[in-house]
Structures are given as C-alpha cells and as structure tokens.
VEXVEX-521138 format. One line per field, with one value per atom (N, C-alpha, C): chain; x, y, z; atom name. Coordinates in nm, 4 decimals, padded with zeros to 6 digits. Layout:
BEGIN
lumdren (A, ...)
u (X, ...)
v (Y, ...)
w (Z, ...)
vexfi (CA, ...)
REM end
This chain:
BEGIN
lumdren (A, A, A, A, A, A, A, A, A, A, A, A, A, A, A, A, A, A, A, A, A, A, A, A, A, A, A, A, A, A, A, A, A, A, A, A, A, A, A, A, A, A, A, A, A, A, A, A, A, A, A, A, A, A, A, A, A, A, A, A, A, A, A, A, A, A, A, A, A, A, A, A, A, A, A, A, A, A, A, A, A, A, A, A, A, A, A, A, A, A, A, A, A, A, A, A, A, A, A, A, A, A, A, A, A, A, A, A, A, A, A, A, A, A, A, A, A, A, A, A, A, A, A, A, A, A, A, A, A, A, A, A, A, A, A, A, A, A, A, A, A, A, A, A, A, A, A, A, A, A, A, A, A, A, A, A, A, A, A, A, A, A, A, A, A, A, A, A, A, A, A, A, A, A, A, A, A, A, A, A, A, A, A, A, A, A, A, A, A, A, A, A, A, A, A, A, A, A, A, A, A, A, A, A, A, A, A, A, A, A, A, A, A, A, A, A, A, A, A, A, A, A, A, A, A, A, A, A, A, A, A, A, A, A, A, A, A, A, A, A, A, A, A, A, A, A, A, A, A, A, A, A, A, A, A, A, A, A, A, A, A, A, A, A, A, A, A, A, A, A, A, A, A, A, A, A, A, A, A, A, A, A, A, A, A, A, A, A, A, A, A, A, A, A, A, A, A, A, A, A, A, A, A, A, A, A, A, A, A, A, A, A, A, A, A, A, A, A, A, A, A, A, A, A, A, A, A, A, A, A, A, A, A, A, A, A, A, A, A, A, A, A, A, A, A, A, A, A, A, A, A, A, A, A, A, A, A, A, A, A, A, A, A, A, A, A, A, A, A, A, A, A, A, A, A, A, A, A, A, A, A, A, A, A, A, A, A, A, A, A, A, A, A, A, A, A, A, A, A, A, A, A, A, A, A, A, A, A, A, A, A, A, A, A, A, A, A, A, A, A, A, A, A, A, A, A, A, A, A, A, A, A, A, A, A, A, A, A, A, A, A, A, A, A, A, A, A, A, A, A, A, A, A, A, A, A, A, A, A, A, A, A, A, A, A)
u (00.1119, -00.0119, -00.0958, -00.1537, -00.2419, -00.3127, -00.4080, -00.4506, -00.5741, -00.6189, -00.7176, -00.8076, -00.9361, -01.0223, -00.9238, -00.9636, -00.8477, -00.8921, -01.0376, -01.1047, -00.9771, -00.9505, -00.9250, -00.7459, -00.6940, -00.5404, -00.4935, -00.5921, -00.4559, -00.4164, -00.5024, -00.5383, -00.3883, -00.3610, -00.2690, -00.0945, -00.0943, 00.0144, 00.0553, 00.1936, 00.2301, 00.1745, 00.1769, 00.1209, 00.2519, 00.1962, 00.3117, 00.4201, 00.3469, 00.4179, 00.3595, 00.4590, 00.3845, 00.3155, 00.2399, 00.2254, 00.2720, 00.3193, 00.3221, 00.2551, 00.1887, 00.0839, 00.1748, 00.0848, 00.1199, 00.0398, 00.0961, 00.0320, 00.0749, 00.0635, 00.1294, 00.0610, 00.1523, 00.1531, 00.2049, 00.1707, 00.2747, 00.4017, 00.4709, 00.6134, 00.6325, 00.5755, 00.6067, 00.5466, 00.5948, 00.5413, 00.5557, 00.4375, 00.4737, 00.4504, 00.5504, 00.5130, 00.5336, 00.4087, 00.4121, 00.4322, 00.4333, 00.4787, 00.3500, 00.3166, 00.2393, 00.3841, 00.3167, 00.3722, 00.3892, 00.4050, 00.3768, 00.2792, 00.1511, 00.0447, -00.0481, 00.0276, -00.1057, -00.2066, -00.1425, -00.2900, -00.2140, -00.1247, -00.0825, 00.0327, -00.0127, 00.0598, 00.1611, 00.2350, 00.3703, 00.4132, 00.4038, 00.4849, 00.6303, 00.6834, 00.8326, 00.9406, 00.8765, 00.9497, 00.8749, 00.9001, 00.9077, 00.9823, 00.9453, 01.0093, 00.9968, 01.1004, 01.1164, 01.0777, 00.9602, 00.9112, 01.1144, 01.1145, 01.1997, 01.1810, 01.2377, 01.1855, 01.1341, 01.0179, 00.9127, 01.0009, 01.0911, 01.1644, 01.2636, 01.3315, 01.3811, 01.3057, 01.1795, 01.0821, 01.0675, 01.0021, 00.9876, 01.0902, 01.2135, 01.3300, 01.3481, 01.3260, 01.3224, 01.2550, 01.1141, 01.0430, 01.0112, 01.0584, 01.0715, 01.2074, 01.3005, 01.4027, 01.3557, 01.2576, 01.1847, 01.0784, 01.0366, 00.9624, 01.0523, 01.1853, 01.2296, 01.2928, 01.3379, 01.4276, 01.3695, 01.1946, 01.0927, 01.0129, 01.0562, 00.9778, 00.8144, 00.7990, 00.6888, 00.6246, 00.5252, 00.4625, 00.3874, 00.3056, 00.2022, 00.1896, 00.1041, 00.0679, -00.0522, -00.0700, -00.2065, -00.1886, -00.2743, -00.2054, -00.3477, -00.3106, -00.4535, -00.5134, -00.6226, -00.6871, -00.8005, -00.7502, -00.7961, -00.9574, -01.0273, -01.1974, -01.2498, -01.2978, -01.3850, -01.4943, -01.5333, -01.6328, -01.7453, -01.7893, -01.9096, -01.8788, -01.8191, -01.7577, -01.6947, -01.6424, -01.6291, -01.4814, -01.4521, -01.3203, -01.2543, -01.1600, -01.0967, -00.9481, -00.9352, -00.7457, -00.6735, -00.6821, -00.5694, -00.5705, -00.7092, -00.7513, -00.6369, -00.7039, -00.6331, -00.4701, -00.4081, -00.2652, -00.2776, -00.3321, -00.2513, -00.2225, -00.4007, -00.4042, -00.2849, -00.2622, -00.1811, 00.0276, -00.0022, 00.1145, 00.1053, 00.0426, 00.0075, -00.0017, -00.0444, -00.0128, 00.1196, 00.2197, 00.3529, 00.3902, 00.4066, 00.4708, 00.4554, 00.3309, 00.3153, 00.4462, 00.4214, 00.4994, 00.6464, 00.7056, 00.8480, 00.8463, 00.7660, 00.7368, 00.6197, 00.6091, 00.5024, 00.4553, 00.3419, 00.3467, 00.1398, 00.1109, -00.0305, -00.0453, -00.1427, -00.1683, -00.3382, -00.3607, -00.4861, -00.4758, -00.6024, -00.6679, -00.6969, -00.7315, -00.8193, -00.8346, -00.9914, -01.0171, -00.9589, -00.8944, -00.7709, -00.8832, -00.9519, -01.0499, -01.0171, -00.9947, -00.9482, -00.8762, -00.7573, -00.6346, -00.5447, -00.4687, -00.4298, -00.5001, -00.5940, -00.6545, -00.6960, -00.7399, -00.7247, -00.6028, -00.5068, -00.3713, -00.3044, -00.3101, -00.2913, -00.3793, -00.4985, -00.5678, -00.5230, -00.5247, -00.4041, -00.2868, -00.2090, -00.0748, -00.0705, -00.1329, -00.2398, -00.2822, -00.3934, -00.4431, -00.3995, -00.4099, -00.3649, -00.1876, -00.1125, 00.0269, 00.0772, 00.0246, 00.1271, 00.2299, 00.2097, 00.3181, 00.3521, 00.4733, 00.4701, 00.4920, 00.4390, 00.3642, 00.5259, 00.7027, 00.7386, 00.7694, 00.7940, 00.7269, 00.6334, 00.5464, 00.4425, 00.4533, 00.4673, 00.5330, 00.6030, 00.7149, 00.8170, 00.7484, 00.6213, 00.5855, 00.4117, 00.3722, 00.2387, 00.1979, 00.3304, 00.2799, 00.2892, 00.3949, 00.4467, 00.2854, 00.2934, 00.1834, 00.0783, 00.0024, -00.0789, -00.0615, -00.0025, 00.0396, -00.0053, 00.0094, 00.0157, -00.1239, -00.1727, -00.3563, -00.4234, -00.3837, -00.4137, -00.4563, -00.3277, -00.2686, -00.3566, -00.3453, -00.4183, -00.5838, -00.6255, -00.7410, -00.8213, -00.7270, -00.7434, -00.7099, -00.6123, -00.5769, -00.7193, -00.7710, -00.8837, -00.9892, -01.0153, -01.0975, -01.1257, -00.9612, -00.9426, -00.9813, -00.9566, -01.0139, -01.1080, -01.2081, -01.3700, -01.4203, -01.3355, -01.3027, -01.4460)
v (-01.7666, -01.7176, -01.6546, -01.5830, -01.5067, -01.3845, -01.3069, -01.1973, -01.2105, -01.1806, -01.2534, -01.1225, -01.1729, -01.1154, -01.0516, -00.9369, -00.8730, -00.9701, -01.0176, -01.1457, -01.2431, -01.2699, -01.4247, -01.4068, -01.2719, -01.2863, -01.3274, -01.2845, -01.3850, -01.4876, -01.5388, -01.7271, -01.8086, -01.6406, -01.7003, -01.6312, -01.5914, -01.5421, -01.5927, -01.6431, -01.6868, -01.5986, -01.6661, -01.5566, -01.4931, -01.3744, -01.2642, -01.2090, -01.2291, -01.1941, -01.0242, -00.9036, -00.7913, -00.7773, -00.6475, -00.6389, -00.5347, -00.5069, -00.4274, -00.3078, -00.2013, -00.1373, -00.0495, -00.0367, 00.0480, 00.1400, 00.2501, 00.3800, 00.3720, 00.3432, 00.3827, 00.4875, 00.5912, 00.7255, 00.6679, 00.7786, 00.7946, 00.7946, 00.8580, 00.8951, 00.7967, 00.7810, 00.7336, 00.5990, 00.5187, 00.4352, 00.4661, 00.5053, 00.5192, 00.3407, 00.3431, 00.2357, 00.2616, 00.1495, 00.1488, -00.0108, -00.0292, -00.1828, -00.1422, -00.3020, -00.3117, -00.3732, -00.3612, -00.4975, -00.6142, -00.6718, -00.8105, -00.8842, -00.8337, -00.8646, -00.7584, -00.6763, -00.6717, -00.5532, -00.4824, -00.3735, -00.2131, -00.1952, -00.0572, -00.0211, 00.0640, 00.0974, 00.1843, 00.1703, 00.2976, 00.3612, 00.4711, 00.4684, 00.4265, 00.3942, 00.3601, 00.4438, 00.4233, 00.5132, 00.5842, 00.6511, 00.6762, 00.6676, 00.5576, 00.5165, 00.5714, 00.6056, 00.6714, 00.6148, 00.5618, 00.4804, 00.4887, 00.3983, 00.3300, 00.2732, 00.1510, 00.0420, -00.0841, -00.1286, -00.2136, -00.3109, -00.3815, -00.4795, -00.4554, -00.3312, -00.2744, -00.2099, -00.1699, -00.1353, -00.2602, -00.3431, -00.4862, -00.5062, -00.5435, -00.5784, -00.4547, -00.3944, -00.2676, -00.3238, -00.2961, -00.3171, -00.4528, -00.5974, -00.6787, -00.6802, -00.6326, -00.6058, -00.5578, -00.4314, -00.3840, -00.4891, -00.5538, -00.6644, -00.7829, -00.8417, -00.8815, -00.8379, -00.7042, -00.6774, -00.6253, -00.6278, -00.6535, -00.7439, -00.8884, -00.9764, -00.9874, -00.9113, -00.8978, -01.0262, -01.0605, -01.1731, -01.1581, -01.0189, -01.0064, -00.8676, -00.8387, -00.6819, -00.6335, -00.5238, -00.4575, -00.3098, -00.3804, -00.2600, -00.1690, 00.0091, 00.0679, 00.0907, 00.1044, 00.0804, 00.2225, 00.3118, 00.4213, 00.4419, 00.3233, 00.3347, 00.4725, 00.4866, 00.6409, 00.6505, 00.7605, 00.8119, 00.7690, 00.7167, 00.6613, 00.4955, 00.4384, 00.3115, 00.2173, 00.2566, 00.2105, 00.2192, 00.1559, 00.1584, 00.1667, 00.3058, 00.3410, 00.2765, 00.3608, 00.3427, 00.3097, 00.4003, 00.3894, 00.2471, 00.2262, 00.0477, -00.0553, -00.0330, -00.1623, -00.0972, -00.0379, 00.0310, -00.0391, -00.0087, -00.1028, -00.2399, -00.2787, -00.4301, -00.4825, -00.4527, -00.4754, -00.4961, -00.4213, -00.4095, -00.4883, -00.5139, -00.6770, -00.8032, -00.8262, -00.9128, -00.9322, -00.8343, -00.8480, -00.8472, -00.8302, -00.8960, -01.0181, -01.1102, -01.1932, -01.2626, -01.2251, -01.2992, -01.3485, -01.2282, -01.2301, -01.3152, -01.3197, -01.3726, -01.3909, -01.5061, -01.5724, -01.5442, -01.4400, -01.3327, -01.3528, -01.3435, -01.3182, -01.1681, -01.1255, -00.9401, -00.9680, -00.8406, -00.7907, -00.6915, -00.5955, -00.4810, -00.3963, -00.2612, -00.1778, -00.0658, 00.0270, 00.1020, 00.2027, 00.2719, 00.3709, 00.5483, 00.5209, 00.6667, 00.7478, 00.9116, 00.9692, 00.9910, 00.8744, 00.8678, 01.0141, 01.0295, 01.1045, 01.2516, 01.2899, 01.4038, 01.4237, 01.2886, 01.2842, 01.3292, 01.2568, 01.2612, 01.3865, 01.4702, 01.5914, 01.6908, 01.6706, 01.7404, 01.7165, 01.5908, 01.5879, 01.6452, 01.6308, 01.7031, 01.8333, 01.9025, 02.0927, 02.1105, 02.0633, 02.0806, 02.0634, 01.9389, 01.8729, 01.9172, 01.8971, 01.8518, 01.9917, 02.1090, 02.2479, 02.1795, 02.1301, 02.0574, 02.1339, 02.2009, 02.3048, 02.1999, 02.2770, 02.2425, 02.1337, 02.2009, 02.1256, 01.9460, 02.0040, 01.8197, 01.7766, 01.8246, 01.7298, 01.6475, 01.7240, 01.6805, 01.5149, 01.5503, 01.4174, 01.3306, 01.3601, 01.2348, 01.2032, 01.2514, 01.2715, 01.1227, 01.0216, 00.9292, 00.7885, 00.7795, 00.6747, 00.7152, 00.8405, 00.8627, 00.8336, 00.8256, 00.7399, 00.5846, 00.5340, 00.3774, 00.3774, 00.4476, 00.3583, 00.3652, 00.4972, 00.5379, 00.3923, 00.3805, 00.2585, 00.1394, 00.0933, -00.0070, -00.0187, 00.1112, 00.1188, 00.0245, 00.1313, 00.1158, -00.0674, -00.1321, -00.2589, -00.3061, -00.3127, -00.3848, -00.3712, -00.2219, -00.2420, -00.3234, -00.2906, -00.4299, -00.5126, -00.6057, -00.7112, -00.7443, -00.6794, -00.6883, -00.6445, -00.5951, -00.5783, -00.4616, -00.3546, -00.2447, -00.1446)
w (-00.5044, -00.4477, -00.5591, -00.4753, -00.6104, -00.5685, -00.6590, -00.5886, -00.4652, -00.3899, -00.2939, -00.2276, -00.2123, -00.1656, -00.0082, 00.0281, 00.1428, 00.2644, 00.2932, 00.3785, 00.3599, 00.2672, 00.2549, 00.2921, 00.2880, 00.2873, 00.4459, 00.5337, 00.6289, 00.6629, 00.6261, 00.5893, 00.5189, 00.4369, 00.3238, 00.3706, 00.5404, 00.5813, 00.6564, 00.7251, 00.8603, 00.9550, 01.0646, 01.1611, 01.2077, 01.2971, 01.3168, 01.2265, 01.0659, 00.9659, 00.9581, 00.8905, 00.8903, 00.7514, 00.6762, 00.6092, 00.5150, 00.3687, 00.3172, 00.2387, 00.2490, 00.1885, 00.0892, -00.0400, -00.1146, -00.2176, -00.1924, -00.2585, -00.4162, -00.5253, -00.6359, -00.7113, -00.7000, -00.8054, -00.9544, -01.0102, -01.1689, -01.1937, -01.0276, -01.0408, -00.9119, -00.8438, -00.6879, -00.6529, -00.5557, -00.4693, -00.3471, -00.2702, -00.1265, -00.0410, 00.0495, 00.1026, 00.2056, 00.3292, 00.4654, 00.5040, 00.6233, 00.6833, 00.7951, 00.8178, 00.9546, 01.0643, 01.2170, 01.3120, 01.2847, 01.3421, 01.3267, 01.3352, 01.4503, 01.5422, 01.3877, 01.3014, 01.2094, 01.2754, 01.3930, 01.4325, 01.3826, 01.3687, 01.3391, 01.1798, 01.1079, 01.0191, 01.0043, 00.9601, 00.9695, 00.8790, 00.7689, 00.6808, 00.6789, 00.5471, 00.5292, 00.4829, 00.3405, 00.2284, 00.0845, 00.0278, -00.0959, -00.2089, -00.3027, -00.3848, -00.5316, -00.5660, -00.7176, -00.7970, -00.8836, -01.0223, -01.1263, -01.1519, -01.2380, -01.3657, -01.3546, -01.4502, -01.3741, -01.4303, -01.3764, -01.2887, -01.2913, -01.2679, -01.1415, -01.1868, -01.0669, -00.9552, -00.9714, -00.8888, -00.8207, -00.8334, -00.8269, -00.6982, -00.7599, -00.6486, -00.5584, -00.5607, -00.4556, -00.3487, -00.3970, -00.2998, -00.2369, -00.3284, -00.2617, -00.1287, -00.1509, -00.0504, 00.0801, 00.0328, 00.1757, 00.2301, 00.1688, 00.1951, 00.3180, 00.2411, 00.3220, 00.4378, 00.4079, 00.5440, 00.6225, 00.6123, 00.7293, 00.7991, 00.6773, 00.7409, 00.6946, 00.5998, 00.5287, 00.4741, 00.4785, 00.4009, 00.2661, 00.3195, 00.1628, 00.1306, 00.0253, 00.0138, 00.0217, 00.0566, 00.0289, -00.0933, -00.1522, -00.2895, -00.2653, -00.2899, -00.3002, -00.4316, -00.4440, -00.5269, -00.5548, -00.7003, -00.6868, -00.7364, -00.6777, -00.6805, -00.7378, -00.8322, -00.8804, -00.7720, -00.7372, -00.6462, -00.6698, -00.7652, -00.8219, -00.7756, -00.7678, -00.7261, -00.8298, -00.9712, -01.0979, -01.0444, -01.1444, -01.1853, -01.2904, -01.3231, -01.4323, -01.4713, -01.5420, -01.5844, -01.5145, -01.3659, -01.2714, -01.1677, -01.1783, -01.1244, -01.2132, -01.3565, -01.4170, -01.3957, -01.3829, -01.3923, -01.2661, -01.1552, -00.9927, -01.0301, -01.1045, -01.1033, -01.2060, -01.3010, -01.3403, -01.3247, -01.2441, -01.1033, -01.0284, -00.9739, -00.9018, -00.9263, -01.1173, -01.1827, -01.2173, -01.2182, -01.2793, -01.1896, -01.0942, -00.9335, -00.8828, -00.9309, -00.9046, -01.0132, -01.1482, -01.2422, -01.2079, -01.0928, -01.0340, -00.9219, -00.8158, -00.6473, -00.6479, -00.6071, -00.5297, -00.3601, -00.4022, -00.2388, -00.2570, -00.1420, -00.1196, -00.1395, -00.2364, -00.2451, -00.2356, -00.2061, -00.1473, -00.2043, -00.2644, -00.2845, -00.1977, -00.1406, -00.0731, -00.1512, -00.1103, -00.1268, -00.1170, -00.1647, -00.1519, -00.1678, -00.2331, -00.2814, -00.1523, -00.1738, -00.1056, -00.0068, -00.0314, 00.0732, 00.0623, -00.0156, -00.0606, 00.0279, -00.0280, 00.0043, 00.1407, 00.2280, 00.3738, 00.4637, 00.3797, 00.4250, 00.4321, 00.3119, 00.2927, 00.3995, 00.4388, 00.5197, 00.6327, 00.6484, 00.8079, 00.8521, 00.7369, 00.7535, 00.7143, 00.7228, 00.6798, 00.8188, 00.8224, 00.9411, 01.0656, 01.0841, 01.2485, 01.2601, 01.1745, 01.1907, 01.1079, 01.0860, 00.9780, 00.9133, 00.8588, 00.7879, 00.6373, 00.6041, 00.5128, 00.3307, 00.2589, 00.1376, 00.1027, 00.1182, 00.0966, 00.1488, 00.3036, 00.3537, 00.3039, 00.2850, 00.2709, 00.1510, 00.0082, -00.0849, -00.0472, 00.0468, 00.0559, 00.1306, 00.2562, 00.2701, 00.2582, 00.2101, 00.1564, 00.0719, -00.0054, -00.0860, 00.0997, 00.1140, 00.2431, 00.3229, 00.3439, 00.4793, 00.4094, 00.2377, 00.2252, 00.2166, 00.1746, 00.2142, 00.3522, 00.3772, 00.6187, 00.6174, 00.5708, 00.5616, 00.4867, 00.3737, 00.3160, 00.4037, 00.4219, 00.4744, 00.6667, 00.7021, 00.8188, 00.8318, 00.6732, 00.6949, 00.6566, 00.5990, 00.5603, 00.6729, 00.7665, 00.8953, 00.9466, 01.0070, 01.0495, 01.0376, 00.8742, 00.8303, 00.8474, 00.8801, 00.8836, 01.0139, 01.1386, 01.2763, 01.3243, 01.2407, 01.2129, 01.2508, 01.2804, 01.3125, 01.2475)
vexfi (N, CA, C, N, CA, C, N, CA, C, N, CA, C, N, CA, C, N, CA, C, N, CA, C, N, CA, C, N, CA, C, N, CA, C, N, CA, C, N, CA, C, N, CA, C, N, CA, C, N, CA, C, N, CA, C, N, CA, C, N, CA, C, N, CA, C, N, CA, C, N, CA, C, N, CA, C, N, CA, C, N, CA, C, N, CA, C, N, CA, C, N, CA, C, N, CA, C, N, CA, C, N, CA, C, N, CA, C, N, CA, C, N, CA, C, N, CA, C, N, CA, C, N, CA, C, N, CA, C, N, CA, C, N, CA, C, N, CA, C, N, CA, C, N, CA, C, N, CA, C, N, CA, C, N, CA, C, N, CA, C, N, CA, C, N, CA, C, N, CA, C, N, CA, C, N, CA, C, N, CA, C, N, CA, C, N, CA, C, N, CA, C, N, CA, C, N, CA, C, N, CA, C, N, CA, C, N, CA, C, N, CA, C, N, CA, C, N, CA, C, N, CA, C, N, CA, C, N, CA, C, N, CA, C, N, CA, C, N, CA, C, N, CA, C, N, CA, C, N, CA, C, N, CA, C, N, CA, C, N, CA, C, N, CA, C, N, CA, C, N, CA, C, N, CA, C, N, CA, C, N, CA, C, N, CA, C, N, CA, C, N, CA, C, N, CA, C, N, CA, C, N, CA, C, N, CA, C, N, CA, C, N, CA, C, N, CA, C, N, CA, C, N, CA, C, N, CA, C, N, CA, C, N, CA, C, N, CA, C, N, CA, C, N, CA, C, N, CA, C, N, CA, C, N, CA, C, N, CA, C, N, CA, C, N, CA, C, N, CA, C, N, CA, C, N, CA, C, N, CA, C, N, CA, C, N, CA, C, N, CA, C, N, CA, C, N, CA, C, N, CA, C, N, CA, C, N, CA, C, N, CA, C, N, CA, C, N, CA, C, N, CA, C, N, CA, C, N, CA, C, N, CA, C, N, CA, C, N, CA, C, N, CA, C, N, CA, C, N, CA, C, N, CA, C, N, CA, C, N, CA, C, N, CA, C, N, CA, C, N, CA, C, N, CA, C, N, CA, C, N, CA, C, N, CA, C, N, CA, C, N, CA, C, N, CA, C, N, CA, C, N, CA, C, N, CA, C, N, CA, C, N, CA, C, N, CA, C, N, CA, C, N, CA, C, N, CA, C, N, CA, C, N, CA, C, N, CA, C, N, CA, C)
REM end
C-alpha cells in the first residue's frame, strides 16, 4: 500500500475491517482501535518506544489480534498549519512501516489532542495527575483516531 489521502483510505480496506490510531510521543506510542463498522474509537494501550523494529512488531501484533486493516497516524500540525520536526519524525514512521508491511496509513490532524485530552480527564473525569500520566497517550490515539472516523462519515 502506501501512504493515502485519509479520503482515499477506505477504498483501500476490507469492509468491517477496524482501524488502528496512533499517538507517537518521544517515549510512547499510544494506541487506539476502531469497531469494525468504523464509528467509535477506543483506546488500547501504551506502548514503551524501543527499537524501531521491535516497535514495529509490537504494534503490528495489536494490529492483528484485532483484525485491523490500516492506520491513522497523528500528525503534530504547528498552530500556524506548517509542519515541523515532529511531522517529518511521524512521517517518517510511516515510511519505515511501510518498509516492513504492506498496510494502508492515513494522516490526521492531531494539533491539540493531547491538551484536549488532558482537559477532559481534569475536568469532566478528576482524574489524578498520576492516571492520567498512564493513559493520557492511548486516550489521545482514540481522540485522534475518533476524530478521523468522523471525517470519514462527514461528521
């Protein structure tokens, strides 16, 4: 496959396949899964950064033992709408995944996931500084991942 406009990825999925979203930190990958039907996101896990390769098979494993078809990687857009360091660092993560598996990936706007997420779990949910910590990266993946499903159903 290859990388694809987020329009063009379901074209490039079985149907009732789910999806994988992912948050990548410096230290972390948070990841979420959709349904099958593609309308709701879930966080999963939080994954410990490694070595590129073993990251890789990690998260392809969670891939399969959900039935996963493709990814939605986030994408840390500058507020101005440019894209810095941490852009080419995803994109580049997405290129070397491709190099291993042949998977359909998609981009989204990720800009202030993180900080939403954190306000949610503060606000709405008291969620104390150390939870949040542990799921603050997964619960952005699902935010991610949410917000591209929407997209995709014109939301």
């Amino acid at each position: 496959m290859a990388l694809l406009d987020l329009i063009d990825l379901p074209a490039a999925l079985p149907a009732y396949a789910p999806l994988v979203g992912l948050d990548l930190g410096e230290k972390t990958i948070g990841v979420a899964v959709s349904d099958a039907t593609r309308t709701v996101a879930s966080p999963l896990e939080t994954l410990r950064k490694t070595k590129f390769t073993d990251d890789a098979h990690r998260l392809f494993a969670l891939m399969e033992s959900r039935g996963a078809a493709g990814l939605v990687i986030g994408l840390p857009v500058n507020m101005d709408g440019t894209e810095g360091a941490r852009c080419q660092s995803n994109r580049a993560f997405a290129r070397n995944l491709l190099r291993l598996h042949d998977l359909p990936i998609a981009f989204w706007d990720e800009r202030m996931s993180t900080m939403a997420v954190n306000r949610m779990l503060i606000d709405e949910m008291d969620v104390t500084r150390a939870r949040r910590a542990e799921v603050v990266d997964k619960a952005a993946a699902a935010w991610i991942l949410q917000g591209a499903l929407e997209r995709l159903r014109g939301l």
